[in-house]
C-alpha positions as CSV (number, residue, x, y, z in Angstrom):
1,X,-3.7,39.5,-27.8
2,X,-6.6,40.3,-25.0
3,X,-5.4,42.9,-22.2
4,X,-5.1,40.9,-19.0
5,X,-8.3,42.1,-17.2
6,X,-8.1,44.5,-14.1
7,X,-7.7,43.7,-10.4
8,X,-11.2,42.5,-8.8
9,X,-11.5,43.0,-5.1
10,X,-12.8,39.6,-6.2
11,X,-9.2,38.5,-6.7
12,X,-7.5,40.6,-4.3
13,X,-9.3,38.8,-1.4
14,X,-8.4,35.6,-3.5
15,X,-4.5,36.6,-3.4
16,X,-4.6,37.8,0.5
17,X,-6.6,34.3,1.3
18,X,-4.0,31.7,-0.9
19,X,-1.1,33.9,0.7
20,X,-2.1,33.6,4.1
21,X,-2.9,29.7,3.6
22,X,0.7,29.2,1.7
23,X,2.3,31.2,5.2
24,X,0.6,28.7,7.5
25,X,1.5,25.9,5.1
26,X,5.3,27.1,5.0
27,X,5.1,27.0,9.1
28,X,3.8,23.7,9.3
29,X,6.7,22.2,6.9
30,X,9.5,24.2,9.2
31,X,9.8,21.4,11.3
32,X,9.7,18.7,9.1
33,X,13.1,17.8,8.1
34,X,12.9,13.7,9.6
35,X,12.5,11.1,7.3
36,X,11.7,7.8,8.7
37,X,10.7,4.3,7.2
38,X,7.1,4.1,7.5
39,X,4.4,1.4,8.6
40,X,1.7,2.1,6.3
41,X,-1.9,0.4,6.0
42,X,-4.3,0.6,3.5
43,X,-8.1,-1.3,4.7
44,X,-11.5,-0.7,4.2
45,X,-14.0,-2.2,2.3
46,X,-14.0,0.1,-1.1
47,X,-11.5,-0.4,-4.2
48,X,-8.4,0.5,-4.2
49,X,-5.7,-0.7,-1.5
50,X,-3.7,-2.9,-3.6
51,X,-4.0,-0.3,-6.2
52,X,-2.6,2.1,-4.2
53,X,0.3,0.2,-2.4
54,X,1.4,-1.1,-6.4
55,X,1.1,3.0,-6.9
56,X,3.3,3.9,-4.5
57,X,5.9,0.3,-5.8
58,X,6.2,2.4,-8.9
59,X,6.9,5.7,-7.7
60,X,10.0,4.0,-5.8
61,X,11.2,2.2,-8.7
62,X,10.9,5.5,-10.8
63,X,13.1,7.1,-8.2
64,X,15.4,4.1,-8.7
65,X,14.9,2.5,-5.1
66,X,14.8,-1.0,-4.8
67,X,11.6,-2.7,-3.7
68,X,9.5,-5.8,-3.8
69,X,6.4,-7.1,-3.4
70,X,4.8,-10.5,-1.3
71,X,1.3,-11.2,-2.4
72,X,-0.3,-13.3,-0.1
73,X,-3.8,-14.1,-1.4
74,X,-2.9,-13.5,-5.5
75,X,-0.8,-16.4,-5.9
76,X,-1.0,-17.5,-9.6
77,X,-3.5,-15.4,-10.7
78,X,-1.7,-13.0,-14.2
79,X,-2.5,-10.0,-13.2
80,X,-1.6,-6.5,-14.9
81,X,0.6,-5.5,-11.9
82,X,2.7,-8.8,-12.2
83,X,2.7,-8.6,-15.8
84,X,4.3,-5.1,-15.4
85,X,6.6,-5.6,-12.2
86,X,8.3,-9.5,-13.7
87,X,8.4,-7.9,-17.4
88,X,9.8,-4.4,-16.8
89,X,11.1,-3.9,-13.5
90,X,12.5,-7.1,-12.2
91,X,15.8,-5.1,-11.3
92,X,14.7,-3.2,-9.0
93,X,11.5,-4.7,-7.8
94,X,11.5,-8.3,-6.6
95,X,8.0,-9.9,-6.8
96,X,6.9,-13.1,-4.7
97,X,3.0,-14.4,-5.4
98,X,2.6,-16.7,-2.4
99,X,-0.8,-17.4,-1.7
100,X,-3.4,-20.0,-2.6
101,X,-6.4,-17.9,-3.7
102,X,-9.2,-16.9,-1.7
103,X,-10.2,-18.9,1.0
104,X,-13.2,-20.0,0.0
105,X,-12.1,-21.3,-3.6
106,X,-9.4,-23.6,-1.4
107,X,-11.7,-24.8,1.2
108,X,-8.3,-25.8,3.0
109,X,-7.3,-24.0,6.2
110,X,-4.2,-26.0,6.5
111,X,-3.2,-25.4,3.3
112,X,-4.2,-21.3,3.7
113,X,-1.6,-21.1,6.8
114,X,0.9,-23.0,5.0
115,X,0.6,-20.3,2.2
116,X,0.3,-17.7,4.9
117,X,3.5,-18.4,6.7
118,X,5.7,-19.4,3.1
119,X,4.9,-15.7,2.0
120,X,5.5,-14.2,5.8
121,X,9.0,-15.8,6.2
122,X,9.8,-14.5,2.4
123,X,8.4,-11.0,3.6
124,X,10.7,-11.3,6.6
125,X,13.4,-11.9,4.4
126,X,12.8,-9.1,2.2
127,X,12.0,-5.9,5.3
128,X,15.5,-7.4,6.6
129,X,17.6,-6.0,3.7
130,X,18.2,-2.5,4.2
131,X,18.8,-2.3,0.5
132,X,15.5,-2.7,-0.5
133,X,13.7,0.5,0.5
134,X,9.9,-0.6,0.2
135,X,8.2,-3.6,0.7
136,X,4.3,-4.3,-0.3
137,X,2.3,-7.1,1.7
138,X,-0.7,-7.5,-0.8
139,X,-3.7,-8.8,1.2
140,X,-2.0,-9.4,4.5
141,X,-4.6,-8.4,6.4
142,X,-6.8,-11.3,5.3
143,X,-4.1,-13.6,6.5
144,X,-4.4,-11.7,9.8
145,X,-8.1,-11.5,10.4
146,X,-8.6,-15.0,9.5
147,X,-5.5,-16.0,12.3
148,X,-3.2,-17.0,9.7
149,X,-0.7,-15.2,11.1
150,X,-0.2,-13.6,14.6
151,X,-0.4,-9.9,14.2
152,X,1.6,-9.6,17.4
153,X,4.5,-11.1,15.9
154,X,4.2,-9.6,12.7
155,X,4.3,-6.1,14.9
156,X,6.9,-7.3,17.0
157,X,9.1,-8.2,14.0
158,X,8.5,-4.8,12.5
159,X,9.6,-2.7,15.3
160,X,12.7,-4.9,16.2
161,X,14.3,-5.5,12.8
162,X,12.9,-3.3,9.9
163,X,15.8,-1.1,8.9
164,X,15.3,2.6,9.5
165,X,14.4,4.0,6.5
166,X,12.6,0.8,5.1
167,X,8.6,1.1,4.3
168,X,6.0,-1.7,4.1
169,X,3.0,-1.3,2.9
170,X,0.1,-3.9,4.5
171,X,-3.0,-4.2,2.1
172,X,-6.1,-5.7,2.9
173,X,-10.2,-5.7,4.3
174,X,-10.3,-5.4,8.1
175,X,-6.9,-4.3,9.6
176,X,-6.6,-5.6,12.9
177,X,-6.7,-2.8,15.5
178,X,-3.1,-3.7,17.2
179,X,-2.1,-2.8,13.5
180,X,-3.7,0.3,12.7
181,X,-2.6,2.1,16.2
182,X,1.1,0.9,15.7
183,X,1.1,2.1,11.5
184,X,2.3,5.6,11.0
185,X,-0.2,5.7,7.8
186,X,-3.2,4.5,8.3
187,X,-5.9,5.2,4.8
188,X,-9.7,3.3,4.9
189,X,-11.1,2.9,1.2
190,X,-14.9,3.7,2.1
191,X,-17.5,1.8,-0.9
192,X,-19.9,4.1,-2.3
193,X,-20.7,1.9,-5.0
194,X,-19.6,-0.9,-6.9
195,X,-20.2,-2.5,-10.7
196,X,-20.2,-6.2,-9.1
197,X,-23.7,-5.3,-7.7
198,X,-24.7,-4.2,-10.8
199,X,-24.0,-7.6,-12.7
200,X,-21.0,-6.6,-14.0
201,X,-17.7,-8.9,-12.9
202,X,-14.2,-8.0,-12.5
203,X,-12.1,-6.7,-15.3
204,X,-8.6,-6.3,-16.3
205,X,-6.9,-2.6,-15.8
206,X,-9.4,-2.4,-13.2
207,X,-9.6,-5.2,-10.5
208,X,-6.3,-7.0,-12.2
């Protein structure tokens, strides 16, 4: 069995670095013993924000909190998530597909607010019950920018009736402003480079 090699002053400044970073880490956490539901928004225009908010939809139900999901833009498509959630998890994640596709594959305002509003009211329903502990708004933020819904109201409703300890999650491009200053969690997915450019269209395990 090879002899563990000597002390460097390589590794001694190493040790005396780490050590000081782990005392000013260990200060920093002193104070923070709170735990409060959060308003958290993923935007931007790179991959990844729905990705992330199903992410964090598993790591509730793999600590056994109940949670549920409104997609507002998704609607019928079968996508992996879905697939997963409705097959697997269905007792402890509730999972609503509301919208109507994009809006330029149904050419229908009207029929885009209508959809807007149906999965609004259900998320309403859902941030109400202080049982379930986290609730995902897939693609909201479309339904905002395009004045589906009134983000006012949606902030309103947030500070005046979600429970505590509840999170929601708000996915989408172009976060209105009024949102990202009230969210405690704000994260912008920044493209750097994308297959679609390169010819190459969506594929399953990756965009659904």
């Amino acid at each position: 069995m090879p002899e563990t090699p000597p002390a460097t002053d390589e590794n001694a400044r190493h040790a005396a670095k780490m050590a000081k970073r782990k005392a000013a880490k260990d200060r920093a956490l002193e104070g923070k013993t709170a735990e409060k539901g959060l308003v958290i928004v993923h935007t931007g225009a790179g991959k990844g924000k729905s990705s992330s908010g199903f992410g964090m939809i598993l790591r509730c139900i793999a600590h056994g909190m109940p949670c549920a999901v409104v997609q507002f833009v998704k609607g019928k498509w079968d996508t992996g998530e879905r697939r997963l959630l409705t097959g697997h998890f269905g007792d402890l994640c509730q999972f609503h597909a509301m919208g109507e596709g994009f809006t330029w594959e149904t050419q229908d305002r009207a029929r885009d607010i209508a959809a807007a509003e149906n999965g609004w009211r259900k998320a309403q329903e859902l941030i109400r019950d202080p049982a379930i502990r986290m609730v995902l708004l897939d693609e909201i933020n479309i339904a905002l920018r395009y004045g589906y819904l009134d983000v006012d109201a949606v902030l309103a409703f947030l500070a005046a009736e979600k429970p505590p300890l509840t999170h929601v999650v708000l996915t989408g491009r172009n976060a209105p402003e009024p949102l990202i200053k009230a969210a405690d969690l704000v994260t912008e997915m920044t493209l750097v480079k994308h297959p679609f450019r390169a010819g190459i269209k969506g594929q399953p395990g990756v965009e659904f």
